[in-house]
C-alpha angles and dihedrals in degrees: 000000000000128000123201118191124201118199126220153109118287103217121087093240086074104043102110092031124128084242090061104056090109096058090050083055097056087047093055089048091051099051095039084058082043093235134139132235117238134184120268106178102170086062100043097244154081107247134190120198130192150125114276103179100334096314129113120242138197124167125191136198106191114231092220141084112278093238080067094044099118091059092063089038083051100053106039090050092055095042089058087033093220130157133257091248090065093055133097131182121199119193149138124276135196092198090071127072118245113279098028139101132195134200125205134167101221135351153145120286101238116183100342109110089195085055095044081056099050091054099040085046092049090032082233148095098188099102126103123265138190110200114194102208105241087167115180105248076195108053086188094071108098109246101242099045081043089059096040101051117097124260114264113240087238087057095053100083084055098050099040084064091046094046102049087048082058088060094048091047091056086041089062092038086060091051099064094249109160121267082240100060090041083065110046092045105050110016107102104351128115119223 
C-alpha cells in the first residue's frame, strides 16, 4: 500500500492558489487512476482509493488548513498502519524554480510551514516528497500573500507540466522504482 499525500487549502477561494498545487496533483492522480475523492471526516480529509499495477492507493487531500497538515497525514498513516517508506508527500516550494519538480526521499522542511507540521506531527523527516518549484520572480513580495495568491493565466502552461510531472513522479514512486532513479529522472529537469 502506498499513500500520496497532496497538500492544500481546503476553501474554494484557494483553489487555484500556488499553495494548492498539491492538491491539483492529487487531482490529476486521481483522475489518471479514474477514482473518486470521499469524505472522511474522522481523519480530516477527502481520500481516493484505488489499484494502480498491482499496488494499493490511497491519496489523500487533507480538509484543513496547511499550516494542520500533519494532523491528517498523522492520522491516516496510523489508521492504515503503514510505514514511512510508503508515503509520499506532494507540495509547492519556493525554493524551485517555476516549472520544475524535485523529488527527494527525506528531507528538512524547510520553509513550509504544512511540511514543518507533518514532521513535527510524525516526529520525523524521513518520508518521500515531491516539491513542484512556484519560485517568486519578485523576492519583495511577502511569502504568504506570494502562495496564496492565485496563479496568473500566463503561468498556467508552466505549472500544468509541472504539475503533470508531479503525477508521474508519484506514479513511479507507486510503482516501487528506487529513490535514485526518481531523482535522476525528474530533479531538475523540464518536461
Amino acid at each position: 500500500m502506498k499513500i500520496v499525500f497532496g497538500l492544500g487549502n481546503p476553501d474554494k477561494k484557494y483553489l487555484t492558489t500556488y499553495h494548492n498545487l498539491g492538491f491539483i496533483v492529487a487531482d490529476k492522480l486521481a483522475a489518471e487512476l479514474g477514482l473518486n475523492f470521499r469524505l472522511k471526516s474522522l481523519l480530516r480529509c477527502t481520500m481516493a482509493k484505488g489499484v494502480y499495477r498491482g499496488e494499493q492507493v490511497i491519496i489523500v487531500k487533507p480538509t484543513i488548513y496547511m499550516n494542520l497538515s500533519g494532523e491528517c497525514v498523522k492520522a491516516v498513516k496510523n489508521y492504515f498502519n503503514v510505514d514511512n517508506k510508503d508515503i509520499v508527500v506532494v507540495y509547492d516550494d519556493l525554493d524551485i524554480d517555476i516549472g520544475l519538480i524535485k523529488y527527494r526521499p527525506r528531507g528538512s522542511s524547510g520553509t513550509h510551514n504544512g511540511m514543518r507540521n507533518i514532521t513535527a506531527c510524525l516526529k520525523t523527516e524521513d518520508f518521500a516528497r515531491v516539491r513542484v518549484g512556484t519560485k517568486r520572480e519578485n523576492p519583495l513580495i511577502p511569502v504568504v500573500d506570494y502562495v496564496l495568491s492565485n496563479i496568473p493565466e500566463s503561468q498556467y502552461p508552466s505549472f500544468n507540466e509541472s504539475t503533470t510531472r508531479a503525477k508521474e513522479c508519484v506514479l513511479d514512486f507507486i510503482q516501487g522504482k528506487t529513490h535514485d532513479d526518481l531523482m535522476q529522472k525528474y530533479n531538475g529537469q523540464k518536461a
